[in-house]
C-alpha angles and dihedrals in degrees: 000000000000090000087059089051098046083049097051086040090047081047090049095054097039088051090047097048088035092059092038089052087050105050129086114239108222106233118210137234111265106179113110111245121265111283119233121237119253123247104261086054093049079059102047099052095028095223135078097254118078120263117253 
C-alpha cells in the first residue's frame, strides 16, 4: 500500500514540475509611463506635446 502511494505521490510531483517547466511565464512591461509637461512649458509651445 504505501509503495502505490509513494508512486501516485511521485506522479503527482513529476506532473506539477512537468507543466510548470512547460509553461511560458508572462513577463511584464517595465518601462515607466510617459511623463506630462509641466505647465510653463505648456505655455511656451502652446500645445500639449513638448517643443523640439
Amino acid at each position: 500500500m504505501k509503495k502505490i502511494i509513494n508512486g501516485v505521490f511521485a506522479a503527482a510531483m513529476l506532473i506539477s514540475v512537468a507543466a510548470c517547466a512547460s509553461s511560458q511565464a508572462q513577463q511584464t512591461d517595465l518601462t515607466p509611463p510617459a511623463r506630462g509637461i509641466d505647465a510653463k512649458t505648456q505655455l511656451e509651445c502652446g500645445t500639449k506635446r513638448a517643443c523640439r
